[in-house]
C-alpha positions in Angstrom: 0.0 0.0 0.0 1.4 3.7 -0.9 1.5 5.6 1.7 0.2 9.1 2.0 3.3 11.5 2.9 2.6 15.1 4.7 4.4 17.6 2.5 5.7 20.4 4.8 6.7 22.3 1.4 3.4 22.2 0.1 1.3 22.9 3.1 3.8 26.2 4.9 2.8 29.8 5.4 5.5 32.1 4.5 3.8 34.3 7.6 4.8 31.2 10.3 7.5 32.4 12.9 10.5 30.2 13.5 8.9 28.7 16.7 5.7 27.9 15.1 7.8 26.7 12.0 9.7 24.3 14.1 5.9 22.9 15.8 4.8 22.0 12.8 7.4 20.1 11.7 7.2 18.3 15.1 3.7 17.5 14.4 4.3 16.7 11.0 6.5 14.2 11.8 4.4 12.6 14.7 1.3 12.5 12.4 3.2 10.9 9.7 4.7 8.6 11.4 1.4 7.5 14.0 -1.1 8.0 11.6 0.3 6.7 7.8 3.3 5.0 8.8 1.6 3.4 11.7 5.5 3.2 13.1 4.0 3.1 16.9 7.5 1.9 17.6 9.4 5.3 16.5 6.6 7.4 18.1 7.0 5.7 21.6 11.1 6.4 21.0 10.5 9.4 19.8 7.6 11.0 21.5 7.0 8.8 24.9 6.7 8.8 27.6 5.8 12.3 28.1 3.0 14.1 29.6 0.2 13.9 27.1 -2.9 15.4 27.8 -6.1 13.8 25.5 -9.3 16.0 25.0 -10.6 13.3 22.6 -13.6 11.7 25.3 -12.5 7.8 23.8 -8.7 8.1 24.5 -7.3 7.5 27.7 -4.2 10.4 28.7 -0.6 9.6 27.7 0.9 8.6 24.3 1.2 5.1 25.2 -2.8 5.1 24.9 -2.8 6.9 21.8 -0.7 4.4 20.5 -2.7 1.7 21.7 -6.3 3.4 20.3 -4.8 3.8 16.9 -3.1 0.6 16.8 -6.2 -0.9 17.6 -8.2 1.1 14.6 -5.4 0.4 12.1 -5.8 -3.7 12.7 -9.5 -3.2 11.7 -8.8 -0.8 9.0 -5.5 -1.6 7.8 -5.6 0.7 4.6 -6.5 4.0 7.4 -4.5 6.9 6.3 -4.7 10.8 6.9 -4.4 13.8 4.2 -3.3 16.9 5.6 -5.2 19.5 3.5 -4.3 22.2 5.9 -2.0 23.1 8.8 -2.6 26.8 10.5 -0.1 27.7 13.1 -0.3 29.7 16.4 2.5 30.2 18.6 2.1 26.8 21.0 -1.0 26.1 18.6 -0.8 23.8 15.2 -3.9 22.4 13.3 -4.7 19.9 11.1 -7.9 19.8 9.0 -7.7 16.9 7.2 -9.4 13.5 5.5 -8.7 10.3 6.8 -10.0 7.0 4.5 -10.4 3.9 5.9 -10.1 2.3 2.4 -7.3 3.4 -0.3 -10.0 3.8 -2.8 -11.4 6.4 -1.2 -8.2 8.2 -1.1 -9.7 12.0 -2.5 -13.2 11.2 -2.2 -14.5 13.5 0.2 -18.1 11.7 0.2 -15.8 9.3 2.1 -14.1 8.7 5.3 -13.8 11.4 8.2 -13.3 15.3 8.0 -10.6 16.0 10.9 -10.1 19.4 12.9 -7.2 18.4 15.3 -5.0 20.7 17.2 -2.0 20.5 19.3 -0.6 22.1 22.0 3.4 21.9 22.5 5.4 23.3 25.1 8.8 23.9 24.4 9.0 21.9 21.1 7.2 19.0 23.0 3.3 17.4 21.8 1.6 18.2 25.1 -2.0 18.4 24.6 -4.5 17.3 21.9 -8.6 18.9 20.7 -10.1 17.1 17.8 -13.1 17.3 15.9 -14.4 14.8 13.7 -17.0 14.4 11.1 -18.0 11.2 9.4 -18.9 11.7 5.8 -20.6 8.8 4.6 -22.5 5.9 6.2 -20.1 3.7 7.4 -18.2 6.0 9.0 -21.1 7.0 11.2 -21.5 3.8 12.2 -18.0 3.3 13.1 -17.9 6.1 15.2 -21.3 5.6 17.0 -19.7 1.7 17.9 -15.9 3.1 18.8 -16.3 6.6 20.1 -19.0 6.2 23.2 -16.7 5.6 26.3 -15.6 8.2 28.3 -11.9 7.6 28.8 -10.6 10.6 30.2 -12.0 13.4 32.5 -9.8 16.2 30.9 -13.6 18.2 29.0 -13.4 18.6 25.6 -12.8 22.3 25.6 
């Protein structure tokens, strides 16, 4: 399967600062690697264990659960990726609006698959905190995330 790739050079704002330039190549890197590589190994190395703060309701705090949820949704859905349409940067602050497929044939379909709003917070070049928002865009989807996303995992609000 091809994987998707997160092009920094096609995505940048010439307006970014230095600091904000550096956390979005941090997140960059941590998306690609958890969410189309599905390299759970590098992002434990590389990203755990540090305080990780989950505003997501269905995933427990720290990256080791992170790991563990999307693990667990890339052995049903081996063919999952995420397109990065969009990052915005502010200060601490990066976003991600993006589609995620959970079949490579509906790679660029957006009647497909999940429309994602996720942010990060970092503190000094560090992932710290995560917000997302998710819509499903066609049936299955929906059903997928009425079945997966109904446990309360955390108590950390979604705001």
């Amino acid at each position: 399967m091809e994987r998707i790739q997160i092009s920094y050079e096609k995505l940048k704002k010439n307006t970014w600062t230095a600091q904000e330039v550096n956390n979005v190549k941090r997140v960059i890197d941590f998306v690609q690697h958890l969410m189309n590589n599905h390299d759970f190994d590098y992002i434990l190395k590389t990203y755990g264990p540090t305080e990780y703060k989950q505003h997501n309701r269905s995933i427990p705090n720290g990256i080791q659960a992170l790991i563990k949820y999307v693990e667990g949704y890339t052995k049903r859905f081996d063919e999952y990726t995420y397109d990065v349409k969009h990052i915005y940067a502010d200060g601490d602050f990066v976003i991600f609006h993006s589609h995620a497929t959970l079949n490579t044939k509906h790679r660029g379909n957006d009647t497909k698959g999940l429309n994602i709003l996720d942010v990060w917070r970092l503190e000094e070049g560090e992932i710290v905190e995560h917000w997302d928002a998710l819509q499903p865009m066609d049936g299955i989807t929906r059903f997928i995330n009425l079945f997966t996303g109904g446990a309360i995992k955390n108590t950390n609000g979604v705001y």
